[in-house]
Structure formats: structure tokens, C-alpha cells
C-alpha positions as CSV (number, residue, x, y, z in Angstrom):
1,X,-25.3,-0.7,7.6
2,X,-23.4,-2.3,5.2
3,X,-19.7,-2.6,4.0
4,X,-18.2,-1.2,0.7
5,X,-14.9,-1.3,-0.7
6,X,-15.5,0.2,-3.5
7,X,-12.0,2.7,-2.2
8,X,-9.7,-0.7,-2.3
9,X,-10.6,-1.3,-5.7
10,X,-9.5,2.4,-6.7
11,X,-6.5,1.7,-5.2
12,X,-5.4,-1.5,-7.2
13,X,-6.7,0.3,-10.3
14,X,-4.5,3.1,-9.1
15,X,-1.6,0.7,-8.6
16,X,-2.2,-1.3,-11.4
17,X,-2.4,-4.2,-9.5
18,X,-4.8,-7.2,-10.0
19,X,-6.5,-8.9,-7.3
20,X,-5.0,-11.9,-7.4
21,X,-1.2,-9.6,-6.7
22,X,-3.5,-8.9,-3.7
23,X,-4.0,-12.0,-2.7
24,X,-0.2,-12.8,-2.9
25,X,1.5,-10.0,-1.4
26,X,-1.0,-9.9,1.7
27,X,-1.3,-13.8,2.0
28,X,-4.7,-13.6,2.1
29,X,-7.2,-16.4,0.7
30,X,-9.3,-16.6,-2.7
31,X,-12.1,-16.9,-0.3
32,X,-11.4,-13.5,1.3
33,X,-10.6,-12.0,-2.0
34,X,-14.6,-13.5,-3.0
35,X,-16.1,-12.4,-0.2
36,X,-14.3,-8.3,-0.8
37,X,-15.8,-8.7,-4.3
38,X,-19.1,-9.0,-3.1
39,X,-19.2,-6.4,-0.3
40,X,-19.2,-9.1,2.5
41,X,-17.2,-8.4,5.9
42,X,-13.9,-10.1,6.5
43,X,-12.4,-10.1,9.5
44,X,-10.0,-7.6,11.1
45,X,-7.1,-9.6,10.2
46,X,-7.8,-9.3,6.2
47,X,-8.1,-5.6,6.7
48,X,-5.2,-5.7,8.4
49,X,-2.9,-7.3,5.8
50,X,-4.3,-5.3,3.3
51,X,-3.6,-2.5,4.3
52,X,0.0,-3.2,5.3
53,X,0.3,-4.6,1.7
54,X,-0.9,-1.3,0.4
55,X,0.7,1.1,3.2
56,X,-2.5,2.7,4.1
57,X,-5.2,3.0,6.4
58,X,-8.3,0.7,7.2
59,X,-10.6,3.8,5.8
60,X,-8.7,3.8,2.3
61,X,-10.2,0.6,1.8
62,X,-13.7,0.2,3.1
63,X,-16.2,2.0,4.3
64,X,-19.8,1.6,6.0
65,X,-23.1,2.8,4.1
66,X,-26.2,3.0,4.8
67,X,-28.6,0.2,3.6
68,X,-31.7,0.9,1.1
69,X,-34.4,1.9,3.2
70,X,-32.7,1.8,6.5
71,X,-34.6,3.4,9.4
72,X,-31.5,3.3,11.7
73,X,-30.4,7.3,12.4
């Protein structure tokens, strides 16, 4: 399985936010803001600020999809 957050980038469109406004408002590093850009997991904590920042929920933001050729059921 991997992570997408595709969702969190609707969102900021949505809001017309940029991600650096992210990156501000939720205190969170340019490191963490990198690692969302390229699907990577973050911890807890980033999720966590986030979505406090946004007022939503942790599934608004990312979700878990299956990888390419995955056997797992």
C-alpha cells in the first residue's frame, strides 16, 4: 500500500491556497511540505496540523492505495 494525497491538494485548490500558506498556518516544515508532494508518509503530527489548519478530517487529506501489482488482499 501506498499513501496519496491527491484529496489535500483539492482542498488548497478549493481554498485557493498555496502550499507554502500551508506550510505557515500549520507550522509545518518545507521538508514535510516535499515529502506530501511526492506521496511519501509524514508522521501523525503533520496530519494532525493539517488538518486543524484546514478544519477537517485525516481522510480529507490522504488516503491508502493499492500499489501496482500488489498481491496483498
Amino acid at each position: 500500500m501506498k499513501v496519496s494525497y491527491d484529496k489535500l491538494w483539492k482542498i488548497l485548490i478549493d481554498k485557493k491556497m498555496k502550499k507554502y500558506q500551508l506550510r505557515e498556518q500549520a507550522h509545518i516544515s518545507s521538508n514535510s511540505v516535499a515529502k506530501l508532494s511526492k506521496d511519501e508518509f509524514v508522521s501523525m503530527e503533520i496530519l494532525m496540523k493539517i488538518c486543524e489548519t484546514l478544519e477537517c478530517n485525516i481522510g480529507d487529506v490522504c488516503e491508502f492505495v493499492k500499489d501496482e501489482g500488489s498481491t496483498n488482499a
